[in-house]
Steps between C-alpha positions, in 0.01 A plus 500: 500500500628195713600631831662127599833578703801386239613104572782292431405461111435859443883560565631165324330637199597879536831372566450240229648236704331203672337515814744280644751709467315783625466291845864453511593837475237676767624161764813690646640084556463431113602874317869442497363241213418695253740815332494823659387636163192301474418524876516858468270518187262225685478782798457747271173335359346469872591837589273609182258292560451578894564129550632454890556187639342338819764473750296324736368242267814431338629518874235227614638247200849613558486516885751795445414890529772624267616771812814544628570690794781737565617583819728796556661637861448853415311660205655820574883402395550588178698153411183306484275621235696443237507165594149467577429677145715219328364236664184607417517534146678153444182331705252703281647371208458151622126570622567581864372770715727654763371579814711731698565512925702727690623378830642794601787289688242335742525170535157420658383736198691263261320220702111643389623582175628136422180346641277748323663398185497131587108531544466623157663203333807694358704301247825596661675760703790770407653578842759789543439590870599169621754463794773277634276301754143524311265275619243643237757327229463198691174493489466507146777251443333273691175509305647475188435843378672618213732758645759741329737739729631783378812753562441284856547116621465346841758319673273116584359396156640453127238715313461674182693822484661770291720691712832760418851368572524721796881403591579614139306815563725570850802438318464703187380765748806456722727487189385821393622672789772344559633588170413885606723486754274403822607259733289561830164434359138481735249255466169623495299160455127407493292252759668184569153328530469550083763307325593758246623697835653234637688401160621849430636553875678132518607574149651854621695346787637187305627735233686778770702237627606392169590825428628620772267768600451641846282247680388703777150384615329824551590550111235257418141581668189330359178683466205371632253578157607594109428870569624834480428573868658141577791594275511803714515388848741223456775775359407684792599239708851453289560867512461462900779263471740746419642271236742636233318419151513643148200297374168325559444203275085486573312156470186705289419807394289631711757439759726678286258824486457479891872491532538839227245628788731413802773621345361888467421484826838480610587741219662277317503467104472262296743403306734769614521343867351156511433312160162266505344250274229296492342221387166397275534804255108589542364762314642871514790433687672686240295787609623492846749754602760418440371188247603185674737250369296171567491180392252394227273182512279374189168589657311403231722221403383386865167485440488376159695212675245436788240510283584302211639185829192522660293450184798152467341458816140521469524274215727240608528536887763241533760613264864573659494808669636761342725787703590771273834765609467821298857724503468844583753793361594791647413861375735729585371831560589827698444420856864325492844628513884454628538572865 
């Protein structure tokens, strides 16, 4: 019995296709070329067979690796694996591997991470934990590397991004009170070095003057991270203040939760006293108590998105440059009420 590992030919003819085809379907640059049903049935035949292909020999001819990497701010924040999960799954299915890097929101981190992943020849990069000023961005605009930002963008360079509307997001927040009743609203907002904190908070003051909210400034206090002890501390502050308020629009969830936890401590209820949303919509925020009216964004509609550009990318690296505005909606739940 023939113990020769399974080849090219061995799956054209289980597959009963030609080899050619074979080859176009295990290259991740040439699969989109043949039918989803055929590639699938083409797999199907290697997986039986125990054929695998060399990535380093079709990596020498290619002089690509077929790896993307993903870098993420915080692993711990519930609003990234889904889109790290669907961003994953569209690469596979064009013959990518992910590899995944947590920066835990340090930038010289971010800075080994990016050069690690430079070193090993990635095809491209998925960034979510870039900021405003991000030298790391420039870095890899300035070699040409394919380069995707998501949920994210920096303020210097017109890259490749799919991002949420955020100044829809503040209004259909703001709207939502407003229509309760509440017209002295807080500001609980995120770091102004990211730009989805500095959007939300520009879009929060823009939209009080158009509608006439108190525009107090110690009703707006940024936090200095996108966490529940962050979200904590800057309410603290606001609470200091002595400011009248019947709500807290918060610029993220966890904010939102640290805000829930500030509020306790005061002995103060929520909704009963001080109304509070928040913003993202991560997982089991309807289990919070009480469940927090938030505002939804298409986390795996993000990385779908960031995935399927930077493949564009890869593959034709001077297309137009493509930035991508998903709309969020808000979800109404019970940590909301009139004044």
């Amino acid at each position: 019995m023939s113990t020769r590992p399974a080849n090219i030919k061995d799956v054209a003819s289980r597959a009963g296709v030609h080899p050619s085809t074979v080859s176009r379907v295990l290259n991740p640059a040439t699969r989109s070329m043949v039918s989803d049903h055929l590639a699938r049935k083409i797999l199907q035949a290697a997986e039986e067979l125990g054929y695998r292909r060399n990535p380093l020999a079709a990596g020498l001819r290619t002089r690509q690796t077929h790896t993307v990497g993903i870098v993420l701010p915080d692993l711990t924040n519930p609003v990234f694996p889904p889109i790290v999960r669907s961003a994953e799954h569209t690469l596979d299915a064009q013959g990518y591997t992910a590899v995944l890097a947590d920066t835990g929101n340090r930038r010289r981190r971010e800075r080994t991470i990016i050069d690690n992943m430079k070193s090993r020849r990635v095809d491209g990069l998925i960034i979510a934990a870039a900021r405003r000023k991000d030298p790391v961005v420039d870095d890899c605009v300035e070699l040409g590397i394919p380069l995707v930002l998501v949920n994210r963008t920096v303020d210097k360079h017109h890259v490749a991004a799919v991002i949420n509307d955020d100044e829809l997001g503040i209004e259909l927040a703001l709207t939502h009170l407003l229509d309760l009743g509440h017209r002295r609203i807080a500001y609980v907002g995120g770091p102004q070095n990211t730009s989805t904190g500095h959007r939300r908070y520009k879009s929060f003051i823009r939209l009080r003057q158009r509608f006439g909210l108190a525009s107090e400034r110690e009703l707006a206090v940024n936090a200095v991270d996108y966490t529940e002890t962050a979200g904590q501390t800057a309410l603290s502050r606001m609470l200091a203040s002595h400011r009248d308020f019947t709500a807290v629009l918060a610029a993220n969830d966890l904010l939102a939760l640290g805000c829930y936890d500030e509020l306790r401590a005061h002995g103060l209820r929520c909704p009963d006293d001080i109304s509070v949303t928040g913003y993202n919509d991560m997982p089991f925020v309807d289990r919070f108590d009480p469940p927090l009216t938030t505002l939804h964004i298409p986390r795996k509609v993000l990385g779908v998105q960031a995935a399927k550009i930077l493949l564009e990318r890869i593959r034709q690296p001077d297309a137009p440059i493509k930035q991508v505005r998903l709309e969020p909606r808000i979800v109404v739940r019970g940590s909301t009420a009139p004044p």
